[in-house]
C-alpha positions in Angstrom: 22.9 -8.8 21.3 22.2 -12.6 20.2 20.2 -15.0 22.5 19.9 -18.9 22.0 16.4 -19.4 20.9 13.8 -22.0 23.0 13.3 -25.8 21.0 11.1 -26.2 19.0 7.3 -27.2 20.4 6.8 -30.5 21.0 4.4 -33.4 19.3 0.8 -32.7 20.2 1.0 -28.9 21.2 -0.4 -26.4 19.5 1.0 -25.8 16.3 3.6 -23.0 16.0 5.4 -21.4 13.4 9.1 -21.3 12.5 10.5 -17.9 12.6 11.4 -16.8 8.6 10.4 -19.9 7.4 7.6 -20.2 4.3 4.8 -20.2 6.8 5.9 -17.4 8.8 6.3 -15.5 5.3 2.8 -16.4 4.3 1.4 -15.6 7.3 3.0 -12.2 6.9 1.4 -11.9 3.5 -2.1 -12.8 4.8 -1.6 -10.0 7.3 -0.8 -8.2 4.6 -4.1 -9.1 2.4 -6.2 -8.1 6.1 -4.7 -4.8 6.6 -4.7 -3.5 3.2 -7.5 -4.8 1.3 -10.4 -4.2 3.6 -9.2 -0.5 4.3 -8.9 0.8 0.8 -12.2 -0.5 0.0 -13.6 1.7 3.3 -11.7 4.8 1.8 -12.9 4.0 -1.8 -15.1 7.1 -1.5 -12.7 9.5 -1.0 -10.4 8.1 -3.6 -13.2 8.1 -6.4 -12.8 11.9 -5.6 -9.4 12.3 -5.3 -8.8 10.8 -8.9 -11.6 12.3 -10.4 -10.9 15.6 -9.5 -7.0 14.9 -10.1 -8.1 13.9 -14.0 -10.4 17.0 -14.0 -9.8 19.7 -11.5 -13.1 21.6 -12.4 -15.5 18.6 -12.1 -16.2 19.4 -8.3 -15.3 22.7 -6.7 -14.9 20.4 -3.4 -15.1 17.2 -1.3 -18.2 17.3 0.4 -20.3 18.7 -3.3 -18.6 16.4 -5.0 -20.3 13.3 -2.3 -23.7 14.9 -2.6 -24.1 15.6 -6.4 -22.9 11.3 -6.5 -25.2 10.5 -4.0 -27.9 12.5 -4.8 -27.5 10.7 -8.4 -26.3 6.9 -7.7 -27.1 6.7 -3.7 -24.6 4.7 -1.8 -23.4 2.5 -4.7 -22.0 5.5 -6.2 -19.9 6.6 -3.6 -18.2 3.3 -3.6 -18.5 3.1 -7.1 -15.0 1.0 -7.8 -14.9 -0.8 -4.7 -14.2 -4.4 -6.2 -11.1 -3.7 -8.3 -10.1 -1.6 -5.3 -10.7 -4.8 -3.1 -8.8 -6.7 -5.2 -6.0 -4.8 -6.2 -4.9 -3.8 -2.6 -5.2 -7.4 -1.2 -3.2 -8.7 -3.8 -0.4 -5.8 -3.4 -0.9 -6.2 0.9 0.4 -9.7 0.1 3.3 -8.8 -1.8 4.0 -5.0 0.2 3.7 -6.7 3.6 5.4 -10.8 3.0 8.3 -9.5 0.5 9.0 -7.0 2.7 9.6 -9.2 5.6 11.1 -11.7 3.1 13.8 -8.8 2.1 14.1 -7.3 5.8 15.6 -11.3 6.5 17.9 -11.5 3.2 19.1 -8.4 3.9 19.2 -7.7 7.4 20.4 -10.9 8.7 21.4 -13.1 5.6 23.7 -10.7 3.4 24.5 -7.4 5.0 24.1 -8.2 9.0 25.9 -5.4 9.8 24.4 -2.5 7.2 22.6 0.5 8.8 19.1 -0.4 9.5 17.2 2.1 7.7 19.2 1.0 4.6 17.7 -2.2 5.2 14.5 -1.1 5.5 14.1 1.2 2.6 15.9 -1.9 0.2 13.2 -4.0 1.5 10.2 -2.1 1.2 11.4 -0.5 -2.4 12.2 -4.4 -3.1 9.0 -5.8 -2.1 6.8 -3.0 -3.6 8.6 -3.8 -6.9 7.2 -7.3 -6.9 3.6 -5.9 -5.4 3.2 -3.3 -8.4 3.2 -6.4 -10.8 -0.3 -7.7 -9.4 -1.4 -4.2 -8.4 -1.2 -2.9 -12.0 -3.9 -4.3 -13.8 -6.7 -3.7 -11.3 -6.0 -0.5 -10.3 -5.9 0.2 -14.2 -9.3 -0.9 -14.4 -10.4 0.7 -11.2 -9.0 4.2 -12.4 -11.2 4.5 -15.4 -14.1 3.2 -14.4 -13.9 5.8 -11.6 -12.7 8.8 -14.1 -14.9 8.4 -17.0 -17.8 9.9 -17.3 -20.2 8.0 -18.2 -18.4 4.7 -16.6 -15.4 2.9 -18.9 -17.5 -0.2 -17.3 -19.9 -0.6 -14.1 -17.9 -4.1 -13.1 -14.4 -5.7 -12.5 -15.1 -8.3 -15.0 -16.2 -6.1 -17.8 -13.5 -3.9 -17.7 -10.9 -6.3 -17.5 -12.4 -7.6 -20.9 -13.0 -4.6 -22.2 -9.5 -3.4 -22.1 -8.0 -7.3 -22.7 -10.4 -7.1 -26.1 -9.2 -3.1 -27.4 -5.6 -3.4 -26.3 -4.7 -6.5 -25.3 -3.1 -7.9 -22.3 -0.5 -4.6 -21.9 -3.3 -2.1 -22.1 -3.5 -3.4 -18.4 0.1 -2.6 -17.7 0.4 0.2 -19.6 0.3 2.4 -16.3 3.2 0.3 -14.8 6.4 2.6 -15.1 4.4 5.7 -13.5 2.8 3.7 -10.8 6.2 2.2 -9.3 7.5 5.7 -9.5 4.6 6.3 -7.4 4.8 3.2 -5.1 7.9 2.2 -4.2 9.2 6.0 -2.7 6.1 6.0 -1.0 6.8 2.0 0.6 10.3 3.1 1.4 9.2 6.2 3.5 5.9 4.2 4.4 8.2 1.6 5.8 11.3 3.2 6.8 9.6 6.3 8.2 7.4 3.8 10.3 10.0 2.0 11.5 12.1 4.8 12.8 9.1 6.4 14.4 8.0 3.9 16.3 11.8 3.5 17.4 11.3 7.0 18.1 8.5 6.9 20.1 9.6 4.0 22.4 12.7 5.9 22.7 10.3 9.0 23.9 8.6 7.1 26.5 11.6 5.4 28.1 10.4 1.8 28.1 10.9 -0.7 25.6 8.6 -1.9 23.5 7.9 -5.5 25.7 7.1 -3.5 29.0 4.1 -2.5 27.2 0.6 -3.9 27.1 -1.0 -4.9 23.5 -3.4 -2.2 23.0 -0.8 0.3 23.9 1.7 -1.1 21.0 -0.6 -1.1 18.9 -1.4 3.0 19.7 2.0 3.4 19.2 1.7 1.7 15.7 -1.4 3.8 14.8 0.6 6.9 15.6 3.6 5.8 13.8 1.8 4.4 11.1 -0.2 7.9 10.8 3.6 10.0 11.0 4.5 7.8 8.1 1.2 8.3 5.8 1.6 11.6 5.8 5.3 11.6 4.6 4.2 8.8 1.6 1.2 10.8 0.9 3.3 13.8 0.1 6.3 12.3 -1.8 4.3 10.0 -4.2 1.6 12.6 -5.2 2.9 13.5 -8.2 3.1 10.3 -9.9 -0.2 9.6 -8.5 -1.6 12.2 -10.3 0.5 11.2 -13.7 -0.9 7.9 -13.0 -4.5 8.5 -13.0 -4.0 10.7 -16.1 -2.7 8.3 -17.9 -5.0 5.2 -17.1 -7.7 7.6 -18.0 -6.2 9.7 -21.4 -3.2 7.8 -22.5 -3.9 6.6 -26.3 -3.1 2.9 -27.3 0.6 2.7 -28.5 1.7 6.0 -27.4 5.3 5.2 -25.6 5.2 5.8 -21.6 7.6 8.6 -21.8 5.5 10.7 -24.9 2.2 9.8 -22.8 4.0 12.1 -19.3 6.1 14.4 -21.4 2.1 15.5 -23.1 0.7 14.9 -19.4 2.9 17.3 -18.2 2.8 19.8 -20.9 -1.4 20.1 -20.5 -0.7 20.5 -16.6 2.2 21.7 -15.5 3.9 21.8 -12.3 0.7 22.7 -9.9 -1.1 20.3 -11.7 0.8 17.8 -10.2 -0.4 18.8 -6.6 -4.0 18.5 -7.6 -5.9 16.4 -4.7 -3.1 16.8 -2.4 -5.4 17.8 0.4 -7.8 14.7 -0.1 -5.0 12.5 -0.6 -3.0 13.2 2.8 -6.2 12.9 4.6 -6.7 9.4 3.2 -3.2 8.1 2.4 -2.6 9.2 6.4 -5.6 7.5 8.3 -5.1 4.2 5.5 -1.5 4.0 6.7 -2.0 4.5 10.0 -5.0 1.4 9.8 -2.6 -0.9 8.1 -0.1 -0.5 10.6 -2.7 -0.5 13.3 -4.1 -4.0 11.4 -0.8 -5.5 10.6 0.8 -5.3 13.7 -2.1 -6.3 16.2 -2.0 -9.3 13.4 1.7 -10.2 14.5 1.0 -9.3 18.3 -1.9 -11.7 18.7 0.1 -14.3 16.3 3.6 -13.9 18.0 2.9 -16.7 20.6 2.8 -19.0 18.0 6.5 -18.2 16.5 9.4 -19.7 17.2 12.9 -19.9 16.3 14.8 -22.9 15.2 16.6 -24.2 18.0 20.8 -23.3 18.1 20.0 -20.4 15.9 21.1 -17.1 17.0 19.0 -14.0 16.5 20.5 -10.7 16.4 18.0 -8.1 18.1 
């Protein structure tokens, strides 16, 4: 169903913003930046555990001992030991995750293949976008990793790491995690994205109302839920290269090739050892999903008044 869009606002109004244009994009990426950024950092506890205990499953014989022996240590500062690569990394992959993928959902959906099967479209977005996303991600959550894993700290700061690695291996040693952490990413965006998507269709569907007879708070409860269905499914279908990932940021020698570093990974661990943190991970990759979604699309909601669509252009919904 296409509808003929309203004109354009008029001099003096307030300023509004044309619907998949470069400033409806960016927007999207700031969204982005404020839904993803600011809720790995809160989570940054439980994912210093996760990866320690995914690099060496005997270092904690659980959650809660591991928080207490690190607080009873470092106090607050080393629970959230990590926090400011974390920050970093995440905002700068929100950006990428959140705008490409609405940049790709348009090409896609509406520019080159109008009539393909929507969740095609959604998974060759989000698997597009987090392509582009891994390539600012990489070097921070490199650096995150072993400061977090090694024991004592690879460095206590952002800045010192990044030199530290930039000085012993050179500009790569920061991408050397690359191949592993797309193979972790990008299935987890598609099903982050196209699992979210169809839920949420799902759940409209359920309640027998559209999604525009509904009030703002409860769309964004139907987000949260949705969001949460989806974390769950990426948590579960990434773990594995999560867990090759932290290994090799942590234990991967400089100039061993990517595919000697898993093949020796894999040998030491095995199958199980791929499942290591699974628990922890669902717990946080589910409520952190869930949040983003929750963020991201109240972000939209309270922005949408402001969008508008080129006039004579056609929109299919």
């Amino acid at each position: 169903m296409a509808f003929q869009a309203p004109k354009p606002p008029a001099a003096g109004s307030t300023r509004k913003i044309e619907l998949f244009s470069g400033t409806y994009f960016g927007a999207c990426a700031l969204g982005g930046i404020v839904a993803c950024g600011p809720t790995h950092t809160a989570v940054t506890p439980l994912d210093l555990v996760k990866t320690r205990r995914q690099v060496d499953p005997k270092i904690y014989s659980s959650n809660l001992r591991a928080w207490r022996s690190i607080y009873a240590a470092e106090g607050v500062r080393g629970i959230f030991f990590g926090w400011t690569p974390t920050f970093v990394a995440y905002s700068l992959q929100g950006a990428g995750k959140y705008g490409f993928y609405e940049v790709f959902k348009y090409v896609y959906g509406e520019d080159l293949f109008p009539n393909a099967n929507k969740t095609l479209v959604y998974l060759g977005a989000s698997a597009s976008a987090e392509f582009l996303a891994d390539l600012a991600l990489c070097p921070f959550e490199a650096i995150k990793v072993r400061m977090q894993t090694t024991l004592p700290p690879y460095a206590t700061t952002l800045r010192a790491g990044w030199l530290k690695v930039v000085a012993k291996e050179g500009y790569g040693g920061l991408y050397k995690g690359l191949y592993p952490l797309w193979a972790r990413q990008i299935p987890y965006t598609m099903v982050k994205f196209a699992t979210f998507e169809k839920a949420v269709e799902g759940i409209y569907h359920y309640l027998g109302k559209p999604k525009e007879a509904y009030n703002t708070f409860q769309q964004t409860g139907v987000s949260f839920l949705g969001g949460y269905i989806a974390g769950i499914g990426s948590a579960i279908v990434s773990h594995p290269a999560d867990v090759l990932v932290s290994k090799l940021n942590s234990e991967r020698a400089p100039g061993e090739g990517a595919s000697a570093a898993i093949k020796r990974v894999y040998g030491k661990i095995g199958f199980l050892g791929l499942w290591n943190g699974l628990s922890t991970r669902i717990v946080m990759i589910g409520t952190l999903t869930a949040a983003q979604w929750f963020i991201y699309d109240s972000w939209k909601v309270r922005h949408s008044a402001r969008f508008f669509v080129p006039a004579n252009a056609e929109i299919e919904m």
